[in-house]
KOLTORTOR-82426 format. One record per residue (C-alpha): residue in three letters; x, y, z; residue number from 1. Coordinates in pm, 1 decimal. Layout:
REM KOLTORTOR-82426
{type->ALA | xx->X | yy->Y | zz->Z | seq->NUM};
...
***
This chain:
REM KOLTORTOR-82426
{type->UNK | xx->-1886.5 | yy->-693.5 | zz->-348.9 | seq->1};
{type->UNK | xx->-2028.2 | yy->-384.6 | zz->-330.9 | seq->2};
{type->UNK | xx->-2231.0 | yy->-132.9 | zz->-553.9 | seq->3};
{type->UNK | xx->-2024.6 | yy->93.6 | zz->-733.7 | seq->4};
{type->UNK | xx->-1719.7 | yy->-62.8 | zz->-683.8 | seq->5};
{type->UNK | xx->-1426.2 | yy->-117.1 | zz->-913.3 | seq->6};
{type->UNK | xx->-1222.7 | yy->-400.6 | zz->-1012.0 | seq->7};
{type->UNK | xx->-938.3 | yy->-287.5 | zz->-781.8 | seq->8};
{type->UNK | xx->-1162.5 | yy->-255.7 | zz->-509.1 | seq->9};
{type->UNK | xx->-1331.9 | yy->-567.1 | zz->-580.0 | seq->10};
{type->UNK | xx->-971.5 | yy->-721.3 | zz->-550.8 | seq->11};
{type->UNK | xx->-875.0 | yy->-572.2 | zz->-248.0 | seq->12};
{type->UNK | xx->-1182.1 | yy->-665.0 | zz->-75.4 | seq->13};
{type->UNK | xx->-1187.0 | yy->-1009.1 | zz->-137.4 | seq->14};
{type->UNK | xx->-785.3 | yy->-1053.5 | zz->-11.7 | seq->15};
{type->UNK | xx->-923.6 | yy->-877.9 | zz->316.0 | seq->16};
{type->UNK | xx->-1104.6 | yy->-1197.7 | zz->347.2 | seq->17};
{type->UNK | xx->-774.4 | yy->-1393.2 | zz->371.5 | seq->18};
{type->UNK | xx->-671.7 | yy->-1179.5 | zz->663.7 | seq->19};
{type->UNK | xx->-722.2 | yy->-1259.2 | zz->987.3 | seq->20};
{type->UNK | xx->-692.5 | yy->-1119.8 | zz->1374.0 | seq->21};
{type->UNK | xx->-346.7 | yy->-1162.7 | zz->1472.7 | seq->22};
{type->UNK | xx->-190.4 | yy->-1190.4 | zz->1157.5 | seq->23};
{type->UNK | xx->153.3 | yy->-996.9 | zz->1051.5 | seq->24};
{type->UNK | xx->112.1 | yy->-907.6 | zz->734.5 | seq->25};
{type->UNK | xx->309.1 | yy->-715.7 | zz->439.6 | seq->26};
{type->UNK | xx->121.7 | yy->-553.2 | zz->166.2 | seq->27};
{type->UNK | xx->292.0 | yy->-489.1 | zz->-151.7 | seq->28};
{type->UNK | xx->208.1 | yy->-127.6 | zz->-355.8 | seq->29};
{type->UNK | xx->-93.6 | yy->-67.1 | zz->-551.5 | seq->30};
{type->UNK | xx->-405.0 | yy->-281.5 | zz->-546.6 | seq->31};
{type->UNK | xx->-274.1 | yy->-452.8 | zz->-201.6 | seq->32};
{type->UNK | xx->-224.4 | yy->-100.2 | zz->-34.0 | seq->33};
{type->UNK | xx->-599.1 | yy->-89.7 | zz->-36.5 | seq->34};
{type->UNK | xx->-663.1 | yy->-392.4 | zz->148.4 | seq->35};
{type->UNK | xx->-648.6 | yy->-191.7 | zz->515.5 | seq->36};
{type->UNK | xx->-992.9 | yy->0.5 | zz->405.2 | seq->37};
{type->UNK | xx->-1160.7 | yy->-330.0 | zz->399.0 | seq->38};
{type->UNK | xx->-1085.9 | yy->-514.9 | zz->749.8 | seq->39};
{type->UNK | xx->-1367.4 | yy->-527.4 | zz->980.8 | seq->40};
{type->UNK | xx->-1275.2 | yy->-328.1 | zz->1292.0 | seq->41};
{type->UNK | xx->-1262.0 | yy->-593.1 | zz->1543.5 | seq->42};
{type->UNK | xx->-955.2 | yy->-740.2 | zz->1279.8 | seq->43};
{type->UNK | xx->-653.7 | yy->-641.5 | zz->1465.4 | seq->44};
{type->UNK | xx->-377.0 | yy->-685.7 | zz->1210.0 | seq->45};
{type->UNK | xx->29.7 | yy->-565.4 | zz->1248.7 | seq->46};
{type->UNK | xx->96.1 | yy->-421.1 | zz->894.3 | seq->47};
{type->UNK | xx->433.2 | yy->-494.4 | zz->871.3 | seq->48};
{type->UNK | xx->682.0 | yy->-219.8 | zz->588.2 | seq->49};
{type->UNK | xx->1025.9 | yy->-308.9 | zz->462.0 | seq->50};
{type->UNK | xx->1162.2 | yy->42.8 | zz->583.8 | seq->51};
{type->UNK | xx->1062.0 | yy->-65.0 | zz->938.9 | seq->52};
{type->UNK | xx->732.6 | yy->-16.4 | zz->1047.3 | seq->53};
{type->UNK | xx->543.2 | yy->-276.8 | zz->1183.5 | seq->54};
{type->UNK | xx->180.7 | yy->-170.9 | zz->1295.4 | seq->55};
{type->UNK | xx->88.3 | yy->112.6 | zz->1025.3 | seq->56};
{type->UNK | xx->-252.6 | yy->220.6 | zz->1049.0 | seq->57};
{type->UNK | xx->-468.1 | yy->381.5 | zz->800.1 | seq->58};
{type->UNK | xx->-399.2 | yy->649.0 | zz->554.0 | seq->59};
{type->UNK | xx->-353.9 | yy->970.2 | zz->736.1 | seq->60};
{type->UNK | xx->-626.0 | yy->1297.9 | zz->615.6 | seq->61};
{type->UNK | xx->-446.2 | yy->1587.2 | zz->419.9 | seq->62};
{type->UNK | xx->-205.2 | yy->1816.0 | zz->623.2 | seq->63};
{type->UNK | xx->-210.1 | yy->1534.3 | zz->863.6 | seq->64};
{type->UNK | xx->86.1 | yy->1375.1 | zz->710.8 | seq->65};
{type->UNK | xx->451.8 | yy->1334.7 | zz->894.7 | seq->66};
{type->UNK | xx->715.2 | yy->1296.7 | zz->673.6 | seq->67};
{type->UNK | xx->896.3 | yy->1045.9 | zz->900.6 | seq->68};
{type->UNK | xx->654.0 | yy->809.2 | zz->866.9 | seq->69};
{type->UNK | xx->556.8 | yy->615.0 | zz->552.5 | seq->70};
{type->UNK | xx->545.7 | yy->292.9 | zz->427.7 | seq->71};
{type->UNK | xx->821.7 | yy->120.0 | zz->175.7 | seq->72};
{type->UNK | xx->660.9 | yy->297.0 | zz->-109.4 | seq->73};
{type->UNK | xx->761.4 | yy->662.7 | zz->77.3 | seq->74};
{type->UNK | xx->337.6 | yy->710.6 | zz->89.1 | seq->75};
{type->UNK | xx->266.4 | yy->910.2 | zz->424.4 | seq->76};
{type->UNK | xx->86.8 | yy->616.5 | zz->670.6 | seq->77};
{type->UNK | xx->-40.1 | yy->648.8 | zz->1042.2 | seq->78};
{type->UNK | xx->55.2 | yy->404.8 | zz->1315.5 | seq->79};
{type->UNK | xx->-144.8 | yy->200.7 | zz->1509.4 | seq->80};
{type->UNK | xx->-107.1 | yy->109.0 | zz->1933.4 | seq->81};
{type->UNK | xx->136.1 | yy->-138.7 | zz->1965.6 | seq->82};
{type->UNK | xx->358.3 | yy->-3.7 | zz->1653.9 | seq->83};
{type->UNK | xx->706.4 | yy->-52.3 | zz->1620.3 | seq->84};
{type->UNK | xx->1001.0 | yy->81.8 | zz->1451.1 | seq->85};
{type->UNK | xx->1353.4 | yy->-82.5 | zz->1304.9 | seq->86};
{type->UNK | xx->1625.3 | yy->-40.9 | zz->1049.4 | seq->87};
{type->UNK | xx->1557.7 | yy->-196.1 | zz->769.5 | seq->88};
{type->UNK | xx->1828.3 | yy->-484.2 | zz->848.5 | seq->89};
{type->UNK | xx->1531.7 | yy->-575.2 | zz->1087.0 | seq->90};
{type->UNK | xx->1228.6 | yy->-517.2 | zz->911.3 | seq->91};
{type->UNK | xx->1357.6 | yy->-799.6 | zz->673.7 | seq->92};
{type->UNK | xx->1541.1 | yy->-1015.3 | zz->946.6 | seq->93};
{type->UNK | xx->1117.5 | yy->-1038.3 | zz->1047.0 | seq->94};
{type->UNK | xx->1096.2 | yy->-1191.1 | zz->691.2 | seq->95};
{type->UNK | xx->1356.1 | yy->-1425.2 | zz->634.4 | seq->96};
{type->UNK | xx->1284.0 | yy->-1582.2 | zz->995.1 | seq->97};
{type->UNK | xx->939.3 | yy->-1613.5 | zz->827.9 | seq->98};
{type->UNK | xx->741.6 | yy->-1403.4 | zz->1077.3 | seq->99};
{type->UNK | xx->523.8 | yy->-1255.1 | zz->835.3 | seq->100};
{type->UNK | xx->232.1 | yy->-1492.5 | zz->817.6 | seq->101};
{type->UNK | xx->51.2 | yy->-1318.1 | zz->476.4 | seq->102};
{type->UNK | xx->177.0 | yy->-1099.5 | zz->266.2 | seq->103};
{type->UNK | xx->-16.4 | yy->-977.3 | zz->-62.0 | seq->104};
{type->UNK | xx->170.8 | yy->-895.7 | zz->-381.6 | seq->105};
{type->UNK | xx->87.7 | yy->-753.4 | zz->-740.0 | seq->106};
{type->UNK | xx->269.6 | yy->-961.3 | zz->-1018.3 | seq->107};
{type->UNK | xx->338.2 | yy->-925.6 | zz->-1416.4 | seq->108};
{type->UNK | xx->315.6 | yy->-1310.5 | zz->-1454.8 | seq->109};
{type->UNK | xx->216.5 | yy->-1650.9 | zz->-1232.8 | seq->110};
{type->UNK | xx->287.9 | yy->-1998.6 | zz->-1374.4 | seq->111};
{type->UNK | xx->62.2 | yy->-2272.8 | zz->-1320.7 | seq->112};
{type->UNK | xx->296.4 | yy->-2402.0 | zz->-1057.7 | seq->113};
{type->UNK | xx->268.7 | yy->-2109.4 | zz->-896.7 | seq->114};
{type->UNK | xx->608.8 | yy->-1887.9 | zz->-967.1 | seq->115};
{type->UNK | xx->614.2 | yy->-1551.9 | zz->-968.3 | seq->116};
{type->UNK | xx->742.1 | yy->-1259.2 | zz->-1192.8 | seq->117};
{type->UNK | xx->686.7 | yy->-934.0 | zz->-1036.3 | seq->118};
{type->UNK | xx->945.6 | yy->-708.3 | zz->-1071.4 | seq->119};
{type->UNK | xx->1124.0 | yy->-633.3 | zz->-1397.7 | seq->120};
{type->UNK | xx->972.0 | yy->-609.3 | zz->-1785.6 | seq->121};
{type->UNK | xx->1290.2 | yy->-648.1 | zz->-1955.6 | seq->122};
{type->UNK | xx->1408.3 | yy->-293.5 | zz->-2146.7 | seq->123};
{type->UNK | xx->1254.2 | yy->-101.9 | zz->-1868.5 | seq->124};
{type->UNK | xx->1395.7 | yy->52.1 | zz->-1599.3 | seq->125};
{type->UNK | xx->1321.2 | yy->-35.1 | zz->-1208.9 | seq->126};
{type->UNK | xx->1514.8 | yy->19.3 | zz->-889.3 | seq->127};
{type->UNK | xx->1492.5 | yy->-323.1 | zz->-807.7 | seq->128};
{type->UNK | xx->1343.7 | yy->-592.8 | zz->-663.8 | seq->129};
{type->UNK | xx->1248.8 | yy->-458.2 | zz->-343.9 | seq->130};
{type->UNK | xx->1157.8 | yy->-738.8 | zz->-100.0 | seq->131};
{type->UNK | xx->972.9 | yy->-911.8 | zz->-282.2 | seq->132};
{type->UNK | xx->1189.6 | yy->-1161.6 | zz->-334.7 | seq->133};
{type->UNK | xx->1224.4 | yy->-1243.3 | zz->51.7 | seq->134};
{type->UNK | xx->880.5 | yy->-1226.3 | zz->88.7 | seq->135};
{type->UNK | xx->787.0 | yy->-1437.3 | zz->-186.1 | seq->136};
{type->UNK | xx->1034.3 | yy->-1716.8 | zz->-19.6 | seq->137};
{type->UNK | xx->953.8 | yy->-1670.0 | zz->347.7 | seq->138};
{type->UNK | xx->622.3 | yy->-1552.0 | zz->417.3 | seq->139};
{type->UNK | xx->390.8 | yy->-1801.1 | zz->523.6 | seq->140};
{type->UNK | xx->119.7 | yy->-1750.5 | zz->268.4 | seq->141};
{type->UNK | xx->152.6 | yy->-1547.1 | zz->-43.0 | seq->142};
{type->UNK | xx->-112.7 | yy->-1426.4 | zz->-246.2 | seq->143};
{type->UNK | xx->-102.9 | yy->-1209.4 | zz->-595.5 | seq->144};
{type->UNK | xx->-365.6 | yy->-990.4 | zz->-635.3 | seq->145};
{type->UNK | xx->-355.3 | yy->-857.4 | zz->-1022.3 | seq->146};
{type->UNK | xx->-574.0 | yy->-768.4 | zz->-1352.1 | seq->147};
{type->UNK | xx->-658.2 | yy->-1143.2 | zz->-1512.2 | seq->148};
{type->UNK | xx->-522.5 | yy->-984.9 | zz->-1837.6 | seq->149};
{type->UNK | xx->-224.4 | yy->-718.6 | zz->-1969.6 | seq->150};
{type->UNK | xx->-329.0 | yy->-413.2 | zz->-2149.6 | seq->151};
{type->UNK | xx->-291.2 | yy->-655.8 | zz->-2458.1 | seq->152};
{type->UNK | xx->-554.6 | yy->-863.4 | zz->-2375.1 | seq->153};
{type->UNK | xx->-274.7 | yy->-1142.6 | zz->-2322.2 | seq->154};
{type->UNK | xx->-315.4 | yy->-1348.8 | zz->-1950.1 | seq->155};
{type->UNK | xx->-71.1 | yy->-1322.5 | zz->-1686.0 | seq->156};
{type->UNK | xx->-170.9 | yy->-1630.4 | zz->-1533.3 | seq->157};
{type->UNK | xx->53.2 | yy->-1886.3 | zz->-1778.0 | seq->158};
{type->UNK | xx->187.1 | yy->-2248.0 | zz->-1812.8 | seq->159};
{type->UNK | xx->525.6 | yy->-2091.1 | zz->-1812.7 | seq->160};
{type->UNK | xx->634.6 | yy->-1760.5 | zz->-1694.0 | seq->161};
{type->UNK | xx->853.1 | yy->-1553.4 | zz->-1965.8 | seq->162};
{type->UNK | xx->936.4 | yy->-1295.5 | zz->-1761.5 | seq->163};
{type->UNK | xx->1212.4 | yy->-1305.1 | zz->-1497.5 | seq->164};
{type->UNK | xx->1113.8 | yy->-1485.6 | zz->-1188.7 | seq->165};
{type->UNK | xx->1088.3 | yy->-1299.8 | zz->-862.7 | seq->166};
{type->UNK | xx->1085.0 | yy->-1669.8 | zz->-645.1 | seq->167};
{type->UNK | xx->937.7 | yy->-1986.2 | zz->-795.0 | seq->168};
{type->UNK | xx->622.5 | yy->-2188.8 | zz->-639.2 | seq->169};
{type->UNK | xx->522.2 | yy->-1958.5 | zz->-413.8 | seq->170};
{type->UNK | xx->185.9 | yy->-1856.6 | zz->-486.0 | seq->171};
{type->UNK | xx->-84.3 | yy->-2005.6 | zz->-305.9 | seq->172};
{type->UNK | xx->-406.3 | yy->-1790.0 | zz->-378.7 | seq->173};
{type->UNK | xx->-407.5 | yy->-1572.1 | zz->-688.7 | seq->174};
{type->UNK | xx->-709.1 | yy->-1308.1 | zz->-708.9 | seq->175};
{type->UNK | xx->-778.1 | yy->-1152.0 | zz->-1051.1 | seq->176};
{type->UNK | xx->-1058.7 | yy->-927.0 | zz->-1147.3 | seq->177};
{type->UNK | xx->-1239.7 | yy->-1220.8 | zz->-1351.9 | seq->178};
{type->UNK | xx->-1150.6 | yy->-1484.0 | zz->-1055.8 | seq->179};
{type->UNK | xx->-998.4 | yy->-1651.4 | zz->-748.5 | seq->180};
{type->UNK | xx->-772.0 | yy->-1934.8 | zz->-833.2 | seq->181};
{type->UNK | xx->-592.2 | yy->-2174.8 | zz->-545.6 | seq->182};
{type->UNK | xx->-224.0 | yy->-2297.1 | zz->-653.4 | seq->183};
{type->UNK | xx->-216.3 | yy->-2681.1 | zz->-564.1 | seq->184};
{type->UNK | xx->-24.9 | yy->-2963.8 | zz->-620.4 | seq->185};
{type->UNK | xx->-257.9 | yy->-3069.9 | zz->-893.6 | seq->186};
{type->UNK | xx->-276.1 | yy->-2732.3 | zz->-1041.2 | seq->187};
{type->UNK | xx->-492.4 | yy->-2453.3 | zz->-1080.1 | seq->188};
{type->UNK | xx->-807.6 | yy->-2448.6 | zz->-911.0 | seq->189};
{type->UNK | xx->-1092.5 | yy->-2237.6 | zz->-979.7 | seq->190};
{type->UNK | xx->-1308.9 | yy->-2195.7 | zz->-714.7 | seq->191};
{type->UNK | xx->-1479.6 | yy->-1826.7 | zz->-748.2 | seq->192};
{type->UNK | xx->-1566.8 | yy->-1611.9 | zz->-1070.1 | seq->193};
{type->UNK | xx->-1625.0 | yy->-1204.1 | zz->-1035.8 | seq->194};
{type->UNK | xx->-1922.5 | yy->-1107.6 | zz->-1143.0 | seq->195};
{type->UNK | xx->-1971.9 | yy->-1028.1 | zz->-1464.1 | seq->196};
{type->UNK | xx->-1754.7 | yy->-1259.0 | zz->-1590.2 | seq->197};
{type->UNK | xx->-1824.3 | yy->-1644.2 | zz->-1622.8 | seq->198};
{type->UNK | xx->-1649.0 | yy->-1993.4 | zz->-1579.1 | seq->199};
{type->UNK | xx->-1630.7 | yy->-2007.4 | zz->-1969.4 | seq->200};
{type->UNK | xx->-1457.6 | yy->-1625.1 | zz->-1963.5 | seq->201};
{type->UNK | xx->-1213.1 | yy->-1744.4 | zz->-1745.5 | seq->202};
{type->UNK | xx->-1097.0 | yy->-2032.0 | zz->-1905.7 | seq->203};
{type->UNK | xx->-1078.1 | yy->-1844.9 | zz->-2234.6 | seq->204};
{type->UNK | xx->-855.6 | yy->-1563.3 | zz->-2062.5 | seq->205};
{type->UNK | xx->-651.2 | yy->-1797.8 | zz->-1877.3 | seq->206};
{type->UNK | xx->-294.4 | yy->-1924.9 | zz->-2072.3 | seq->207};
{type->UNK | xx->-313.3 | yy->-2223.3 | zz->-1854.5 | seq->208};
{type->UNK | xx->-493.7 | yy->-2539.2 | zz->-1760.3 | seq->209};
{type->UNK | xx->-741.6 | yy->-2488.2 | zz->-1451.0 | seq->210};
{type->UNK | xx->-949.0 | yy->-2714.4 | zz->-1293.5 | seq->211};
{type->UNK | xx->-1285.9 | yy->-2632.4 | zz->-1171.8 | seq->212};
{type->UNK | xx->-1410.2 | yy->-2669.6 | zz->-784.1 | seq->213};
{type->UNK | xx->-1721.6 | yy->-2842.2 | zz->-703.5 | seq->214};
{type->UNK | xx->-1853.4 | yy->-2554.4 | zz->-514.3 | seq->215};
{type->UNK | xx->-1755.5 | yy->-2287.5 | zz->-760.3 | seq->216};
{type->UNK | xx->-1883.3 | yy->-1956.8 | zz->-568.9 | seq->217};
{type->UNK | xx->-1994.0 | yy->-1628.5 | zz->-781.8 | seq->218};
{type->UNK | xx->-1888.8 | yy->-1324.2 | zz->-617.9 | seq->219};
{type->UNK | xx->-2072.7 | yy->-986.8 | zz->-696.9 | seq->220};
***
């Protein structure tokens, strides 16, 4: 994966595998906001925001930065040739008509079948659900990119989620610092461990059943 690398790099790099020339796709905050550094640069992508951007481009360098253009988060972004702008009523009309064809989320929780809980810890205060909900529903291929584990040491990937759902069976690709784990109709399947961790690891961290690929794949 890289030396020197992190697990949230790690993360990010492997969903930049999933993305391919052409694609519209919608990155949610935090670990998938890093996904843009790890395209190849003949990948020509539209990055599609909520607020109505579609085509942002790279980070901009400091005192570079124009306040009237950011992503849903309200972090400065550049724009790319070919970008667009819309109101908002837009930016998630392009949703709900399911023209996004990827979009990469974090997430608190993912059941075994694949539903998602993303957006609330009950007793804490959020703004809301943002569009993930839409997203989750609509967009052609959703994948959750998250830590395996909470800061208790208890796994987010469960039979049942006990958190409130964002959509339900939606997932199809979950990638975790310990693994990458395809949502089918069978269940869980394993098919890639991070280095250092091992096939027994991420059973033992997983509050789930998985099954295991035939051509499990290690990735450094």
């Amino acid at each position: 994966m890289g030396v020197g690398m992190n697990s949230r790099e790690k993360m990010a790099k492997r969903a930049a595998q999933e993305i391919h020339h052409g694609m519209i796709v919608n990155l949610g905050i935090g670990i998938p906001s890093l996904i843009p550094n790890y395209l190849s640069s003949d990948c020509s992508v539209m990055f599609h925001a909520e607020n109505g951007i579609l085509g942002m481009g790279p980070t901009p360098g400091v005192g570079e930065e124009n306040a009237h253009v950011c992503n849903a988060a309200g972090y400065p972004v550049t724009t790319v040739a070919g970008s667009s702008y819309c109101d908002s009523a837009i930016a998630f009309a392009m949703i709900r008509r399911g023209m996004v064809d990827v979009t990469v989320l974090g997430a608190l929780e993912v059941s075994e079948g694949g539903d998602l809980a993303n957006w609330i810890v009950p007793g804490k205060r959020v703004p809301g659900m943002g569009g993930a909900m839409e997203l989750a529903e609509r967009a052609k291929k959703v994948i959750v990119v998250m830590n395996h584990c909470n800061k208790n040491g208890e796994s987010k990937i469960v039979h049942k989620c006990s958190l409130p759902l964002t959509a339900k069976a939606c997932v199809n690709l979950i990638i975790t610092d310990q693994a990458v784990i395809q949502v089918t109709k069978k269940g869980l399947l394993l098919t890639e461990v991070m280095a250092p961790y091992t096939i027994h690891d991420v059973i033992r961290h997983t509050n789930a059943p998985l099954l295991i690929s035939d051509h499990i794949k290690t990735n450094e």
